[in-house]
FIKOLZA-1660 file (N, C-alpha, C; in steps of 0.1 Angstrom, whole numbers, plus 5000, padded with zeros to 4 digits):
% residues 45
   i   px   py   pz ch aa at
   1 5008 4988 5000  A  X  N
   1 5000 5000 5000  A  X CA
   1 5009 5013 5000  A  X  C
   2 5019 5010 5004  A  X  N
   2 5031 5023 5009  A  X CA
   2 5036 5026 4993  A  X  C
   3 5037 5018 4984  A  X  N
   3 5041 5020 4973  A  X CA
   3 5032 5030 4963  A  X  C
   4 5017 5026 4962  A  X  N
   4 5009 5031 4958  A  X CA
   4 5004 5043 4963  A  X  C
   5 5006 5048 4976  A  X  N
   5 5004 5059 4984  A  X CA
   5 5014 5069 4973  A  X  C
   6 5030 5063 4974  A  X  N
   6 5043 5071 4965  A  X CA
   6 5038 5072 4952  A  X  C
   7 5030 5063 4946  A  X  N
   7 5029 5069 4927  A  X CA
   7 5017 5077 4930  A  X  C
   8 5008 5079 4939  A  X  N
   8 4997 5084 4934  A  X CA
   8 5005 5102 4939  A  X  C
   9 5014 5101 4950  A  X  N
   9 5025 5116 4952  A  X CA
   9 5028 5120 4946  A  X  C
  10 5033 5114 4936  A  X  N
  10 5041 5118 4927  A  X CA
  10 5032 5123 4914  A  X  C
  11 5019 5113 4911  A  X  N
  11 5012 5119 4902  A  X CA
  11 5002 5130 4902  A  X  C
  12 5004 5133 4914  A  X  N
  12 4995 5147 4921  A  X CA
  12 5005 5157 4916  A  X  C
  13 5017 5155 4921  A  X  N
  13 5026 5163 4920  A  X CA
  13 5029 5170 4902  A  X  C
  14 5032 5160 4896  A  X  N
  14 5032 5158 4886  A  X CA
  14 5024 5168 4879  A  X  C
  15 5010 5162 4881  A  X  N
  15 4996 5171 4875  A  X CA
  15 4999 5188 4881  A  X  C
  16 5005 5186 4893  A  X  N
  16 5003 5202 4894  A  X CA
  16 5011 5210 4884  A  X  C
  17 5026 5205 4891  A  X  N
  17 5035 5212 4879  A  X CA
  17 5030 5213 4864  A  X  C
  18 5026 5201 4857  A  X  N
  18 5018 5206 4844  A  X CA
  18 5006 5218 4843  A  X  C
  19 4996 5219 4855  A  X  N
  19 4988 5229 4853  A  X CA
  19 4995 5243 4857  A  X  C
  20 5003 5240 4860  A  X  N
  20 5012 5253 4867  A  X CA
  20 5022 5259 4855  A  X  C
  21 5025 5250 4847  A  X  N
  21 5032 5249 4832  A  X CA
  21 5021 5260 4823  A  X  C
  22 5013 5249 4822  A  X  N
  22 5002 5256 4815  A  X CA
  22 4993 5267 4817  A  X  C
  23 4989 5270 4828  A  X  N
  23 4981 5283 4835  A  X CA
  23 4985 5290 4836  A  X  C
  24 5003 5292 4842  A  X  N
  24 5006 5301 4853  A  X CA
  24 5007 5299 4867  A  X  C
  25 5016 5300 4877  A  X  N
  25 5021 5300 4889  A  X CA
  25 5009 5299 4892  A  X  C
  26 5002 5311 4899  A  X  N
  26 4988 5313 4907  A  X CA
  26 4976 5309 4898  A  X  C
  27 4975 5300 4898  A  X  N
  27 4960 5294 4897  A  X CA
  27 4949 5298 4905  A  X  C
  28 4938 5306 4899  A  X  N
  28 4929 5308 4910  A  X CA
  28 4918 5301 4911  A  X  C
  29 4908 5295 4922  A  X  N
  29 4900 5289 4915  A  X CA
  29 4885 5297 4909  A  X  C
  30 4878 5289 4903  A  X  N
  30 4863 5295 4901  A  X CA
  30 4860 5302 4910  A  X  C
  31 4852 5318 4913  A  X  N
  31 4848 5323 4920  A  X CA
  31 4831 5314 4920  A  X  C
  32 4829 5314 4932  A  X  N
  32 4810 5304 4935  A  X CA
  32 4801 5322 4929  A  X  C
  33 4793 5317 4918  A  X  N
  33 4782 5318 4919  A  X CA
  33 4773 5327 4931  A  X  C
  34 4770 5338 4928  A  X  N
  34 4762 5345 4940  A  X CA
  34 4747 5342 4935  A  X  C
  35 4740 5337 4946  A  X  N
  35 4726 5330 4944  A  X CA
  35 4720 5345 4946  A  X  C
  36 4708 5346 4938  A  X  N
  36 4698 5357 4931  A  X CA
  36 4687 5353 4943  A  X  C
  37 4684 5356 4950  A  X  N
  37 4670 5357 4954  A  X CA
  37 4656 5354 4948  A  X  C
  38 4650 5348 4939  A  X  N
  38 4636 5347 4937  A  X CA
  38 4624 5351 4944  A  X  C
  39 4612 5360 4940  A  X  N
  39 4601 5357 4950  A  X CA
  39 4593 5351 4942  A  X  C
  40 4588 5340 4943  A  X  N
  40 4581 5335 4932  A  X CA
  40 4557 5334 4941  A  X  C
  41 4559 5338 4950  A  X  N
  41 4546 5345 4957  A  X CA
  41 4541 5354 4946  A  X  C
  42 4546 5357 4939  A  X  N
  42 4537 5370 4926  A  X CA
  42 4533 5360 4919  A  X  C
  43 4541 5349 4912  A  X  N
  43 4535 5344 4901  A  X CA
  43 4522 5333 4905  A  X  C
  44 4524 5329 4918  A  X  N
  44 4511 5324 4923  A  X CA
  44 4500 5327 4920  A  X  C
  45 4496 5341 4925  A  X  N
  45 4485 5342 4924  A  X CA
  45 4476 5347 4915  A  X  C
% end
């Protein structure tokens, strides 16, 4: 298991330095979505 713990280290590692290759140093992530409020009591009635 100790072995497999080491390749998947390495392939974390790995992936980052490629996104970090390809993006740029600071990668930011997705800003979340700001949720809208709805009143949906109008269309009821």
């Amino acid at each position: 298991m100790d072995y497999i713990d080491k390749v998947l280290e390495k392939l974390k590692e790995w992936a980052r330095k490629l996104v970090e290759a390809l993006l740029g140093p600071d990668v930011q992530p997705e800003p979340e979505p700001i949720p809208i409020p709805v009143d949906d009591r109008s269309r009821r009635r």
